[in-house]
C-alpha positions as CSV (number, residue, x, y, z in Angstrom):
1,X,0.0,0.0,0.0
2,X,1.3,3.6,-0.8
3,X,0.5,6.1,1.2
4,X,1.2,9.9,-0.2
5,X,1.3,12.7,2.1
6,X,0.5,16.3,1.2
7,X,1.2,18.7,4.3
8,X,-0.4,22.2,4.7
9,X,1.0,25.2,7.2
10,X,0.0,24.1,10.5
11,X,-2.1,26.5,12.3
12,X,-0.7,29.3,14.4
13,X,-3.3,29.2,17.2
14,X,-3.3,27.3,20.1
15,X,-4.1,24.3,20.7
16,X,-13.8,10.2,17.4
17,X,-16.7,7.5,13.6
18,X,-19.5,7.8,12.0
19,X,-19.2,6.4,8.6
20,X,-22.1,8.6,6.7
21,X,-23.4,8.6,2.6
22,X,-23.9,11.8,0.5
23,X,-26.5,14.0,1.3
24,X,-30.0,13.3,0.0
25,X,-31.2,16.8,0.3
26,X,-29.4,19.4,-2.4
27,X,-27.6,21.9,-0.8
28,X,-26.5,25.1,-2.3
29,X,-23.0,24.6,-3.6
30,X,-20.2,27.2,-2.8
31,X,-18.2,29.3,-5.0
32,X,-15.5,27.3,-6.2
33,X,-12.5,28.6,-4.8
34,X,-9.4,28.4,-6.4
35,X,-5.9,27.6,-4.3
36,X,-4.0,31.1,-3.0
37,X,-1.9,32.6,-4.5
38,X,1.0,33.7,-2.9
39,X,3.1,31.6,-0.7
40,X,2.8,30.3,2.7
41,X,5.4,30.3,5.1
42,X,6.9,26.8,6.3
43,X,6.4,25.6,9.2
44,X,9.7,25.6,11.8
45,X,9.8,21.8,11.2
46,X,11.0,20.2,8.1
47,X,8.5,17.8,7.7
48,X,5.9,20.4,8.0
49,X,6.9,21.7,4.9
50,X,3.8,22.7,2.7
51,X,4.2,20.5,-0.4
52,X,2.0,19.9,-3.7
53,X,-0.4,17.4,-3.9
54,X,1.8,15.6,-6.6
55,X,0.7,12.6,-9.0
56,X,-3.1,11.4,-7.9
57,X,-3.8,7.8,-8.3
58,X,-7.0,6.4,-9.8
59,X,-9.1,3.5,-7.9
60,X,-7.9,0.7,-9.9
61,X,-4.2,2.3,-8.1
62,X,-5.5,2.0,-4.8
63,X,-3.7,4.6,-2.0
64,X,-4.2,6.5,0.9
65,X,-3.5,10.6,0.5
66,X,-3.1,12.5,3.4
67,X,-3.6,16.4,4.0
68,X,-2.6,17.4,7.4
69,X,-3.1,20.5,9.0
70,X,-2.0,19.4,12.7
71,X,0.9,19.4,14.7
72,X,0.8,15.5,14.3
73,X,4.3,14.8,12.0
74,X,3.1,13.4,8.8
75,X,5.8,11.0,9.0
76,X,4.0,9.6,11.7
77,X,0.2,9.4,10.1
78,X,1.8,7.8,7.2
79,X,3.5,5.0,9.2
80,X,-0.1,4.4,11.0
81,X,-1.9,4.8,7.7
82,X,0.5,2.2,6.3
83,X,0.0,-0.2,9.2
84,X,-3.6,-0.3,9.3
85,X,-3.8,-0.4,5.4
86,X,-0.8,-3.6,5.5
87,X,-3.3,-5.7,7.6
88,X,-5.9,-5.6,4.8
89,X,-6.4,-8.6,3.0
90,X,-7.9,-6.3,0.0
91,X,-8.0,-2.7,0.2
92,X,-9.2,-1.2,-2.8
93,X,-10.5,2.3,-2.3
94,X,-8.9,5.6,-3.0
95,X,-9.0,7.5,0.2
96,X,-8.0,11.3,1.2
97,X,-7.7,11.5,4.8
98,X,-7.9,15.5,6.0
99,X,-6.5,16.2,9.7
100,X,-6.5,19.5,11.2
101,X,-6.7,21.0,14.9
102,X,-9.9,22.9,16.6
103,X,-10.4,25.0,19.6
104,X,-12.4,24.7,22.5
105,X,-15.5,24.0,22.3
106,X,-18.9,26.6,21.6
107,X,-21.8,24.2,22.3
108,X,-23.4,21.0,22.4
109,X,-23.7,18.9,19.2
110,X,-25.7,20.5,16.4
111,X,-27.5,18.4,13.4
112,X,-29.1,21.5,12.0
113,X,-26.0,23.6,11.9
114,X,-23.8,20.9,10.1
115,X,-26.0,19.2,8.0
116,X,-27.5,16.4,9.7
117,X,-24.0,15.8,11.4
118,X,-24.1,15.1,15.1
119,X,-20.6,17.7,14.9
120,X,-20.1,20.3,17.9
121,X,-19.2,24.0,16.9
122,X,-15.4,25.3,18.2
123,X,-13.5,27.4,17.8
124,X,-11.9,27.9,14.3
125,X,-8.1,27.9,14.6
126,X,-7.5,27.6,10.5
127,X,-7.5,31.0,8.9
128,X,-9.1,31.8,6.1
129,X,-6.4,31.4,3.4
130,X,-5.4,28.1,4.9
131,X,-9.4,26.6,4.6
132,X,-9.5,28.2,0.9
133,X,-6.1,26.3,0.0
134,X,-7.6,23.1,1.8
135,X,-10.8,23.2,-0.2
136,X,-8.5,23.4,-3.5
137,X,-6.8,20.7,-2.7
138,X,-9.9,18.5,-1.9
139,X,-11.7,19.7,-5.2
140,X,-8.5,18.5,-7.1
141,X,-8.2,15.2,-5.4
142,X,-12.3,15.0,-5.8
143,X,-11.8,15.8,-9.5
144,X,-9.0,13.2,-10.0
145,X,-10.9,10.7,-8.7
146,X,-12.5,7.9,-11.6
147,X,-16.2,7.9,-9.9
148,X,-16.1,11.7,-8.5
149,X,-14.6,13.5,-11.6
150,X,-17.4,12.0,-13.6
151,X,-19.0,14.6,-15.2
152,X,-22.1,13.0,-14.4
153,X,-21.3,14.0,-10.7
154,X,-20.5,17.4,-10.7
155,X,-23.7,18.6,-8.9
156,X,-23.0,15.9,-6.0
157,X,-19.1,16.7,-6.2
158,X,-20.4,20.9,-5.5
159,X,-22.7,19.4,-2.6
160,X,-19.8,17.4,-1.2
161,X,-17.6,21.0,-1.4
162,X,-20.0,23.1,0.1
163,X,-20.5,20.7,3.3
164,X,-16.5,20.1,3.7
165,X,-16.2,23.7,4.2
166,X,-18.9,24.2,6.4
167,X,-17.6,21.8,8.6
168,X,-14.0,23.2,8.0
169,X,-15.4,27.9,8.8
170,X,-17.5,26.4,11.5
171,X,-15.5,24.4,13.5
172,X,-17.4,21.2,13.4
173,X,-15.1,18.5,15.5
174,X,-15.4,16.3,12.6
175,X,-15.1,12.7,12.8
176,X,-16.2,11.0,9.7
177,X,-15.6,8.5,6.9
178,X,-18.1,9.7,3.8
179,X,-18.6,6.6,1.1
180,X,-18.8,8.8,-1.6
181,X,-18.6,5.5,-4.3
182,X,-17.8,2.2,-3.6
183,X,-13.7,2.8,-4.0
184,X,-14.1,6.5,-3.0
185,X,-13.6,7.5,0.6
186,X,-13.1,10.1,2.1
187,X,-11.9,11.0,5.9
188,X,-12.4,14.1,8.0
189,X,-10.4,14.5,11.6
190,X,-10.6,17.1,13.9
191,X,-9.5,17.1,17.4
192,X,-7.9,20.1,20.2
193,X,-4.1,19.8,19.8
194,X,-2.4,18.1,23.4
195,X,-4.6,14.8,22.7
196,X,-1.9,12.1,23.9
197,X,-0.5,10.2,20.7
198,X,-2.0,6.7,21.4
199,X,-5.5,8.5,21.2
200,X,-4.7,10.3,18.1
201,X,-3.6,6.7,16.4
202,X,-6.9,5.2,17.6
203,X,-8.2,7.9,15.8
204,X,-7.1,7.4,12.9
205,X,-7.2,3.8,12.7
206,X,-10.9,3.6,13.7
207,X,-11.9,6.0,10.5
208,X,-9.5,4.7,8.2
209,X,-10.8,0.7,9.0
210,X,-14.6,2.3,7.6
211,X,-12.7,3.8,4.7
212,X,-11.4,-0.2,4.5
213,X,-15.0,-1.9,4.6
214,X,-15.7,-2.3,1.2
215,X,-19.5,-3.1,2.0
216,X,-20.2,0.2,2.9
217,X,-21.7,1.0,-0.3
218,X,-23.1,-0.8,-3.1
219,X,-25.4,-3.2,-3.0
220,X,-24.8,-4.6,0.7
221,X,-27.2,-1.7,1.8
222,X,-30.1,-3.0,-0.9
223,X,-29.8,-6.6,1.2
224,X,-29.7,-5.0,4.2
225,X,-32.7,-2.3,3.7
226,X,-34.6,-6.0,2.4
227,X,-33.8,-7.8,5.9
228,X,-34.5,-4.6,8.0
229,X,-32.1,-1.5,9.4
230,X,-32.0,-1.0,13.0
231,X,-29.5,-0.7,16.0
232,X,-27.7,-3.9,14.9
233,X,-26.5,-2.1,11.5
234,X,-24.1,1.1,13.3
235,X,-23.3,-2.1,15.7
236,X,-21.6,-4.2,13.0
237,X,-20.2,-1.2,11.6
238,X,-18.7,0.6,14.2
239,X,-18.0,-2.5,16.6
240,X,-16.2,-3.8,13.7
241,X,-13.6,-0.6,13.4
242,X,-13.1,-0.8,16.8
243,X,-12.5,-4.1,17.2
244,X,-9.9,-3.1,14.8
245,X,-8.4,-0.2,16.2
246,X,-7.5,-1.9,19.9
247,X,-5.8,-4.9,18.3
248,X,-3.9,-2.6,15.5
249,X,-3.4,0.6,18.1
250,X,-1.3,-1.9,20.7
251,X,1.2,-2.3,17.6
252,X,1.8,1.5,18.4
253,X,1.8,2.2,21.9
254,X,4.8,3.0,23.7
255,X,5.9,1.6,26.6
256,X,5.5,4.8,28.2
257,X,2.1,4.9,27.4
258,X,1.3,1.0,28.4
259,X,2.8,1.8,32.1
260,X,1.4,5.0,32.3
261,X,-2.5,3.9,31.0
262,X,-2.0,0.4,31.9
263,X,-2.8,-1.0,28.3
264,X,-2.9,-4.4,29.0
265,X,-3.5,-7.3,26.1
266,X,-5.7,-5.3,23.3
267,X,-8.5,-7.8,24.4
268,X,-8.1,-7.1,27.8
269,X,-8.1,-2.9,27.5
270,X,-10.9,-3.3,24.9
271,X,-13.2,-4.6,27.7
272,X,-11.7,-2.9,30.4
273,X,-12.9,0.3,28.3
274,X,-15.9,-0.9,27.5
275,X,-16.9,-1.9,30.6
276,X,-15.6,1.6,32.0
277,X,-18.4,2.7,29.5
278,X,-20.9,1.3,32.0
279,X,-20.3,3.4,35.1
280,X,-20.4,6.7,32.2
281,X,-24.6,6.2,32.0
282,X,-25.7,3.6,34.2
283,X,-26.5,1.7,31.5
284,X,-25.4,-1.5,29.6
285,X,-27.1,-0.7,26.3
286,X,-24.8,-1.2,23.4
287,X,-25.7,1.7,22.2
288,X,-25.0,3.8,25.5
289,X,-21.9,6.2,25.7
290,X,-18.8,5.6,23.6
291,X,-21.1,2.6,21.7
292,X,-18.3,1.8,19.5
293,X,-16.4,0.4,22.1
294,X,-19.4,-1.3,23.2
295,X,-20.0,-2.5,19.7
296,X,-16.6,-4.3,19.8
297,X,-17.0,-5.9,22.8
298,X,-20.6,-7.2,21.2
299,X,-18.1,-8.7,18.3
300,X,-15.4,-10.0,21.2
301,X,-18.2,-12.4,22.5
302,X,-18.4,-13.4,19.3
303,X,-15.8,-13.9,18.2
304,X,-15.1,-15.9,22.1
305,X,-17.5,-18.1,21.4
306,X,-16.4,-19.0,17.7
307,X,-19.6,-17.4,15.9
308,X,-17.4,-15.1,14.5
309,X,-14.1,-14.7,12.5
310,X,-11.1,-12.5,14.6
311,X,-9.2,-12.6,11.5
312,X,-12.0,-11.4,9.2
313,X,-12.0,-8.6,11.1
314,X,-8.4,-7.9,11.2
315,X,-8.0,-8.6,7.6
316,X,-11.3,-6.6,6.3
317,X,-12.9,-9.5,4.7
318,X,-15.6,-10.0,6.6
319,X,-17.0,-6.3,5.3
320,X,-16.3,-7.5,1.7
321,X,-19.2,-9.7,0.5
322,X,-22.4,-8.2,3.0
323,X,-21.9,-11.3,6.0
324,X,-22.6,-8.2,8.4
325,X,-26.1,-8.2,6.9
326,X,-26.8,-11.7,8.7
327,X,-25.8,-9.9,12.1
328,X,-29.1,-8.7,12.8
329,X,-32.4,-9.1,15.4
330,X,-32.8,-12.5,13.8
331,X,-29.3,-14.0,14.7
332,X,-29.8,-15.9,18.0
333,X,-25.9,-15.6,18.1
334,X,-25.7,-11.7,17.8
335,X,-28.7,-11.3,20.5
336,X,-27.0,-13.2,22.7
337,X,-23.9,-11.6,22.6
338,X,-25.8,-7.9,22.5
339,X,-27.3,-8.9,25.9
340,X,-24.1,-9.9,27.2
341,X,-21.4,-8.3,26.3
342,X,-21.6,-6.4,29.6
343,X,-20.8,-9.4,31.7
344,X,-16.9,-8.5,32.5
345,X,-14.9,-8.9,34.9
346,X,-11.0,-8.3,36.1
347,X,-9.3,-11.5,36.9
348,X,-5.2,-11.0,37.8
349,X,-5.0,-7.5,35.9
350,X,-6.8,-9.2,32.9
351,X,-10.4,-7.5,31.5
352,X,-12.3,-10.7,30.5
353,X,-15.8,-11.9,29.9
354,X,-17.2,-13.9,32.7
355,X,-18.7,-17.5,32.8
């Protein structure tokens, strides 16, 4: 897997996954905006050095693209990007990640104001120039792209614009993976600079894995709109990425960070978390607080109990041919573990489930 990197001027002020489709409603594109043109100033570090986009790679060349506006070394994104995408057993897509910081926070979250997006408003720390050059560079990427350069979606490819910089002049802590076709992905991060590093790798690796599930979009959602939508379907989905992320983030932690957040096993700290999740709401609802964590542990049961594949979930393939569609309210084995999964328990330091 190649993974290019294009780097932006970080910004100058201080300072989680919802995979989601294109907008049914049409929204009123924005002026195109081309990229600035005078220069802007590197950053102090040499691998924050503002460089072009460079050669852009068609589906059937698949790669991972990365604009980054944080303080986060793109050396570093790139070698996560490259070990998340190395433990795919087919990834296909062409995906542009975009990572930049926010400020503190304005209010709670706010569908209305970002779209249908449950995205909180903060503060803006990109300045204009830097969200104009940004929106360039996505509209080339967009345009270079086999299925979004069709000029059969230039309306949708305006709609998609105008949203990205919505979310980008007002601040929207942005955590998404939009399908926008089957091989085209694209990835929106934004988190307050001072996060510790192992939560910024979860980060990415979480979004990245829904960028990975090839089911997503196609025909998978026709089957699954025929069997019936509900709870089960962000379950699969998101329990699946995070499954995911613990096994593929403990590749990256430090030892620093294991002794000083205890990280045990990534089994073990996945349902340590989850059942930390618990004592948040009172509740053991997989789709209580922090439900992707929840959602994993649903799969770890799973998985525990052999009605489910751990390496088709680290690999991807179980996302490639719709087998999440049979994970539903009819699967004795997926209501089981959905009414269970809250049954841990700490045994010698080890986060297990109980008999």
């Amino acid at each position: 897997m190649v993974v290019l990197a294009v780097l932006l001027l970080a910004p100058t002020c201080g300072g989680g996954s919802d995979s989601t489709a294109a907008p049914t409603t049409t929204l009123t594109p924005a002026t195109t905006t081309t990229a600035p043109t005078t220069t802007l100033t590197p950053a102090t570090t040499a691998t924050n050095a503002p460089t072009q986009l460079g050669s852009l790679s068609a589906p059937d060349d698949p790669t991972i693209h990365l604009i980054n506006l944080s303080s986060t070394p793109t050396s570093e994104l790139r070698s996560w990007a490259n070990l998340a995408s190395n433990k795919m057993a087919d990834q296909n897509a062409n995906i542009l990640v975009v990572l930049y910081h926010i400020g503190r926070n304005l209010g709670p979250e706010d569908p209305d104001r970002f779209g249908g997006h449950p995205f909180t408003p903060n503060e803006v720390l990109l300045s204009q120039a830097q969200i104009d050059g940004l929106m360039a560079q996505i509209e080339e990427w967009l345009q270079n792209d086999l299925c979004m350069g069709h000029q059969d979606e230039e309306e949708r490819l305006d709609e998609e614009l105008y949203r990205y910089r919505l979310w980008l002049e007002e601040g929207a802590d942005t955590s998404t993976q939009v399908g926008l076709c089957e091989k085209t992905r694209f990835v929106m991060m934004a988190w307050k600079e001072g996060s510790p590093v192992w939560d910024t790798q979860r980060f990415l690796v979480h979004e990245l894995y829904h960028a990975f599930q090839h089911d997503l979009e196609g025909d998978c959602n026709d089957t699954i709109d025929r069997k019936g939508r509900g709870d089960h379907t962000p379950v699969v989905v998101e329990g699946g990425a995070d499954y995911f992320t613990y096994f593929v983030a403990h590749e990256l932690y430090t030892d620093a960070d294991r002794r000083e957040f205890e990280f045990g096993s990534p089994l073990s700290t996945l349902l340590k978390e989850a059942k930390e999740r618990t004592y948040e709401d009172g509740s053991d609802e997989v789709m209580g607080s922090g439900m992707a964590t929840r959602a994993a542990a649903v799969l770890a049961l799973m998985v525990e109990n052999g009605w489910l594949d751990h390496e088709s979930l680290l690999d991807g393939s179980f996302f490639h041919d719709c087998a999440r569609s049979d994970l539903n309210e009819s699967n004795s084995h997926y209501i089981y573990a959905k009414n269970n999964w809250s049954r841990i328990v700490e045994n010698s330091g080890e986060w297990k489930f109980s008999n």
